[in-house]
N, CA, C and O of each residue as an XYZ file, in Angstrom:
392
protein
N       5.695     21.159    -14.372
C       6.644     21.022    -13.281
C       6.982     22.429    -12.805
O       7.370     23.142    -13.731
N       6.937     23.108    -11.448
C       6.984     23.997    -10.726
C       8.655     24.359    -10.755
O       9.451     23.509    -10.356
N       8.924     25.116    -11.042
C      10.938     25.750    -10.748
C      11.408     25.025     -9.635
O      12.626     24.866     -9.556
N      10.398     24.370     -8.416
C      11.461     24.243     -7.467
C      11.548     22.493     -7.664
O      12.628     21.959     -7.412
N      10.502     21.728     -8.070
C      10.346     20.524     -8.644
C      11.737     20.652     -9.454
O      12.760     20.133     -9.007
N      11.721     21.487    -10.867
C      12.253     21.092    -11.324
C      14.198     21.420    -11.137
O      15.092     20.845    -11.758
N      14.307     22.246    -10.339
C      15.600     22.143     -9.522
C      15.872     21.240     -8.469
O      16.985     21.126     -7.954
N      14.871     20.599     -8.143
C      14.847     19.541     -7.055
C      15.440     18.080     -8.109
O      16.331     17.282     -7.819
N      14.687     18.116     -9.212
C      14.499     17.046    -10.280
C      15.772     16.710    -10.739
O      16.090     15.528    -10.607
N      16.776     17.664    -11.376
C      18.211     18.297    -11.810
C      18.832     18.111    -10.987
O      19.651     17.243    -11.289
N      19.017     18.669     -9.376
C      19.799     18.719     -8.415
C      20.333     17.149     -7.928
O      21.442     16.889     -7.463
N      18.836     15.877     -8.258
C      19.162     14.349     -7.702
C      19.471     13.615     -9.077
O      19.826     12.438     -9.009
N      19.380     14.115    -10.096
C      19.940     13.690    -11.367
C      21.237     13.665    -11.583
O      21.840     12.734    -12.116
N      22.092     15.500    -10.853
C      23.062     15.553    -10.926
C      23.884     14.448     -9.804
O      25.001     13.954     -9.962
N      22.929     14.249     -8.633
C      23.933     13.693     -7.762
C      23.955     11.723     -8.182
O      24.573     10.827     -7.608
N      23.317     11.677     -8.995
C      23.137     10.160     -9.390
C      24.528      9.975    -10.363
O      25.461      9.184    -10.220
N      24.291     11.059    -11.454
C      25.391     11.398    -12.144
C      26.897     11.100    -12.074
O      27.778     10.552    -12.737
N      26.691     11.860    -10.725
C      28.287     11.978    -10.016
C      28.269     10.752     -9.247
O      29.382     10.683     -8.725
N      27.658      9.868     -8.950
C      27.713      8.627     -8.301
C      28.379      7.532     -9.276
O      29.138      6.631     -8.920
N      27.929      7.802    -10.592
C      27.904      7.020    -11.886
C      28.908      7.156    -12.392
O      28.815      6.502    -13.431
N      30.511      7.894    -12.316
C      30.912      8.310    -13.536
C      31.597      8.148    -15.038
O      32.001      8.860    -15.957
N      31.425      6.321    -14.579
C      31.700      6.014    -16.363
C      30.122      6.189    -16.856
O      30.060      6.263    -18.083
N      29.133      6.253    -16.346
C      27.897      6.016    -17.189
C      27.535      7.495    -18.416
O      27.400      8.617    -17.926
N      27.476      7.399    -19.167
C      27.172      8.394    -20.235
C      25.489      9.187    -19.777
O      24.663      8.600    -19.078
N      25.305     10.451    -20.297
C      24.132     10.887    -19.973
C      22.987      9.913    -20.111
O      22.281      9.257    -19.344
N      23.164     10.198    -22.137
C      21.982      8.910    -22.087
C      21.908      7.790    -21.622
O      20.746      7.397    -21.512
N      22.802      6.982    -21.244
C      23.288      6.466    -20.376
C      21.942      5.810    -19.435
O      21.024      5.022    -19.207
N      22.822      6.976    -19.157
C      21.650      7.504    -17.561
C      20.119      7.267    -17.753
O      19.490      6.412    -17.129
N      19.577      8.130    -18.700
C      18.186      7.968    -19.066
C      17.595      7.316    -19.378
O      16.375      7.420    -19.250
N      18.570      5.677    -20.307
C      17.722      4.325    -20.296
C      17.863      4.123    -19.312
O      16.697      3.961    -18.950
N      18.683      3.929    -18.143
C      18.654      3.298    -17.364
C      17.097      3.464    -16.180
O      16.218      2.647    -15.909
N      17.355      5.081    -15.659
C      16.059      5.960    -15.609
C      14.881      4.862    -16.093
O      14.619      3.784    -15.561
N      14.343      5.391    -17.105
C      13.508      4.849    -18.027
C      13.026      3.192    -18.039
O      11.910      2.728    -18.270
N      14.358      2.460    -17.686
C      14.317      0.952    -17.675
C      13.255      0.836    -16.037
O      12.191      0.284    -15.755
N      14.229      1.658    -15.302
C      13.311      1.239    -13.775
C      12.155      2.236    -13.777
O      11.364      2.143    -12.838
N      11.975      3.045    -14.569
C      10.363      3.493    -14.322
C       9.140      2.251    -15.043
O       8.071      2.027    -14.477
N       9.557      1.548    -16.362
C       9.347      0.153    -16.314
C       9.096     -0.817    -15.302
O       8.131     -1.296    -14.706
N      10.284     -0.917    -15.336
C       9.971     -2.299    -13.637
C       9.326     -1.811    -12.731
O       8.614     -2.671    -12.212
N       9.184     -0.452    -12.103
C       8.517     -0.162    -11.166
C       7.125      0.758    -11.204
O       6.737      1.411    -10.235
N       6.620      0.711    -12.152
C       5.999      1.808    -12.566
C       5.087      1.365    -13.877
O       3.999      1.847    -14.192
N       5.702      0.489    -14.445
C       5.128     -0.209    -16.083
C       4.944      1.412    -17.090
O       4.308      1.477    -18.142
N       5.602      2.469    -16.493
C       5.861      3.559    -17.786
C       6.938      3.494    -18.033
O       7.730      2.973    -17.248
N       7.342      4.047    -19.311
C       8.586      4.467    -19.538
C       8.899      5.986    -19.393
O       8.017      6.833    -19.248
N       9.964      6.201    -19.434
C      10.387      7.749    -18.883
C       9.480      8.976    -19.147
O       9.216      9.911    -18.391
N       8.993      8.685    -20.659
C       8.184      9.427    -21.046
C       6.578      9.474    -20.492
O       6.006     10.564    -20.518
N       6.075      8.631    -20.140
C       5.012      8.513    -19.702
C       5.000      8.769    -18.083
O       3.904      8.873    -17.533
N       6.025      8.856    -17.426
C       5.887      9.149    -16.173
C       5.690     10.471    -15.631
O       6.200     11.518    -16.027
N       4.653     10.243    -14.401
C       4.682     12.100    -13.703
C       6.195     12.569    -12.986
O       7.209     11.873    -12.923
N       6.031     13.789    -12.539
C       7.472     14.236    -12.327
C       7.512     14.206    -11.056
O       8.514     14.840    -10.726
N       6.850     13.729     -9.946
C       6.635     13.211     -9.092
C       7.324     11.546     -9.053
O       8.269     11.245     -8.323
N       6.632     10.584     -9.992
C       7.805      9.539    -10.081
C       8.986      9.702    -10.625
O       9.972      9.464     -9.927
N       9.101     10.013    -11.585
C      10.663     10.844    -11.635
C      11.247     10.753    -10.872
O      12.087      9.858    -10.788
N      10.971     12.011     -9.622
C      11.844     11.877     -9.014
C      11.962     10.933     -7.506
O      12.848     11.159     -6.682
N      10.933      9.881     -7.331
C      10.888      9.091     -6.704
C      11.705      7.983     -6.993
O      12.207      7.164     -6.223
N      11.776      8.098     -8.497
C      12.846      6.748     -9.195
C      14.068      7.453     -9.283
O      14.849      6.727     -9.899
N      14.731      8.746     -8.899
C      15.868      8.793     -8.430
C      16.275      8.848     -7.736
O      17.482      8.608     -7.717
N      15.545      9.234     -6.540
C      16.004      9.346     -5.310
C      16.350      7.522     -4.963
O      17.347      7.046     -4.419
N      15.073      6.776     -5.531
C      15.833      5.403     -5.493
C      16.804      4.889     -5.934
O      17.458      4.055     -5.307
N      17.110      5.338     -7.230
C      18.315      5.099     -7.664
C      19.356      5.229     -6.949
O      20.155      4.375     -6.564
N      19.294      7.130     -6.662
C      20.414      7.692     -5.842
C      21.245      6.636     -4.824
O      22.440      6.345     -4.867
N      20.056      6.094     -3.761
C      19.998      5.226     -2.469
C      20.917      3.975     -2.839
O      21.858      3.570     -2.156
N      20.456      3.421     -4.083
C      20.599      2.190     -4.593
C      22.444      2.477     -4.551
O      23.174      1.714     -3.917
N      22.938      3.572     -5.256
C      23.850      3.777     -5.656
C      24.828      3.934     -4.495
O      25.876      3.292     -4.416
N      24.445      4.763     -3.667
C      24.991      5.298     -2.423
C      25.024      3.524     -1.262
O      25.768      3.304     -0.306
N      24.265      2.867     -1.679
C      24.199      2.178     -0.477
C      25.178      0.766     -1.306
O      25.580     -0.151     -0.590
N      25.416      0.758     -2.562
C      26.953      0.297     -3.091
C      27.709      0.217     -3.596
O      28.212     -0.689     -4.260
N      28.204      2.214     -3.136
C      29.530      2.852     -2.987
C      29.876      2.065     -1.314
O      30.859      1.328     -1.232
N      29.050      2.292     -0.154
C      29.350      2.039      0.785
C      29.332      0.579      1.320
O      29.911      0.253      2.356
N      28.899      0.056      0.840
C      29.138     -1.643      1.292
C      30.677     -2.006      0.458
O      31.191     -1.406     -0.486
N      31.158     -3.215      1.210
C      32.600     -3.529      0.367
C      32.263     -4.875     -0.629
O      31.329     -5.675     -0.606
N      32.915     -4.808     -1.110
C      32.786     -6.264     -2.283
C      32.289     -6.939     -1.698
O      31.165     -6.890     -2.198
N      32.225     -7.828     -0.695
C      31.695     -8.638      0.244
C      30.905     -9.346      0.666
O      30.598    -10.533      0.780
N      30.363     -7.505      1.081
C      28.617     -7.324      1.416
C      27.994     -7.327      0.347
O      26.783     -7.499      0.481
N      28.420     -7.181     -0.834
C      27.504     -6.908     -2.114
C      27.412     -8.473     -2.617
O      26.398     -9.066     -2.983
N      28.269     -8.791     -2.561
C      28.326    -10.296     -3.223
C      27.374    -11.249     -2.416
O      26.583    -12.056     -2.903
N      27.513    -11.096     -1.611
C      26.941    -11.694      0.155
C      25.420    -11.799      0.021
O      24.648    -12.754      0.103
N      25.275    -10.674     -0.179
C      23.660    -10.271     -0.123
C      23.207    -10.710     -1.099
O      22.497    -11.688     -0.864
N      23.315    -10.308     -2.674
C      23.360    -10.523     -4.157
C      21.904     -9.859     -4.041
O      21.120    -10.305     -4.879
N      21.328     -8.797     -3.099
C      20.029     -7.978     -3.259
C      20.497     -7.057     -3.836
O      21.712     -6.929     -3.690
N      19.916     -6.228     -4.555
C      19.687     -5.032     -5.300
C      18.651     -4.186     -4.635
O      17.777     -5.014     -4.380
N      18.187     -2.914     -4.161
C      17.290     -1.843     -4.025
C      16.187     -2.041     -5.155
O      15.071     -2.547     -5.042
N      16.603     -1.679     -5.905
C      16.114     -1.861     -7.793
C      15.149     -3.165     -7.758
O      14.083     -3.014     -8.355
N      15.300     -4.027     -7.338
C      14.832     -5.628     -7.591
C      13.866     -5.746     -6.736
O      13.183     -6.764     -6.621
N      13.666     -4.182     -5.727
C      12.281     -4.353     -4.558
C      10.896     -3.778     -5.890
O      10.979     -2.991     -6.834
N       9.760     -4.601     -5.372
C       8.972     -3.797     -6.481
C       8.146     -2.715     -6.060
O       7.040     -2.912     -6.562
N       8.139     -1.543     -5.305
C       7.450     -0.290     -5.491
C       8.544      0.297     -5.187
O       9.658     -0.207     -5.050
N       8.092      1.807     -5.038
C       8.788      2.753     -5.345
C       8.778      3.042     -4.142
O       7.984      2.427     -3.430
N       9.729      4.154     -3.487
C       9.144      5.034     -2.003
C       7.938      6.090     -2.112
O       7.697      6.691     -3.159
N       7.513      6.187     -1.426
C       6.365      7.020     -1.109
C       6.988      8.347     -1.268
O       7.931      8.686     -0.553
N       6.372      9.293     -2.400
C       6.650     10.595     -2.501
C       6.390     11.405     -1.734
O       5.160     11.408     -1.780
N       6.857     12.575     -0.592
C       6.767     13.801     -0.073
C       7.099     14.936     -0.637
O       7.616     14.991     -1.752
N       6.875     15.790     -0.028
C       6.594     17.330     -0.778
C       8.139     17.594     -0.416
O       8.779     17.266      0.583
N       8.556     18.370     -1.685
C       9.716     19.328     -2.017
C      10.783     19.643     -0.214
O      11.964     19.407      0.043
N       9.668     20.239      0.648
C      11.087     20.350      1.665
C      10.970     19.418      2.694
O      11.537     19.924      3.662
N      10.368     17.909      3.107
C       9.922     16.674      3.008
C      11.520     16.088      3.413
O      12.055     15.747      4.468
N      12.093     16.197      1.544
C      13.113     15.663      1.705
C      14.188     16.188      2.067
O      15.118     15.382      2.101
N      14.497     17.457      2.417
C      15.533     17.760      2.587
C      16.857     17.906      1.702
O      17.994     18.270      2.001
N      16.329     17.517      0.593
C      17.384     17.386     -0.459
C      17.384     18.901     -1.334
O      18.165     19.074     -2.269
């Protein structure tokens, strides 16, 4: 993994993090790990760092998109991000803008 990968990698970890904040680190990393499974059939360990960080940036989305819906819409829908089965299509480092 290249320095800017891996500050890119850290930087959407941290912001998943802060999305999360009763979730514990490790926490975090089964969870990680669970959807590189469902979407991916690796587990954390077996994945490139390329999905990595494709499965957080999904996460991230997942997370961000219900902070912003109200009870409502979440109940309403009863979809999950998570429950789609591929991943997004990876782009290069300044791609995303993140």
């Amino acid at each position: 993994m290249t320095p800017a990968v891996q500050r890119e990698a850290l930087a959407v970890l941290a912001e998943v993090w802060a999305l999360s904040p009763d979730v514990r680190l490790g926490q975090l990393f089964a969870h990680l790990g669970f959807l590189g499974e469902v979407h991916l059939g690796r587990s954390l360990g077996y994945m490139d760092d390329d999905e990595l960080i494709a499965v957080l940036y999904r996460h991230r989305a997942e997370l961000t998109a219900r902070l912003q819906s109200t009870p409502e819409q979440a109940t309403a829908s009863g979809t999950s991000i998570s429950q789609n089965t591929g991943l997004p299509e990876t782009t290069s480092t300044t791609d995303r803008g993140g």
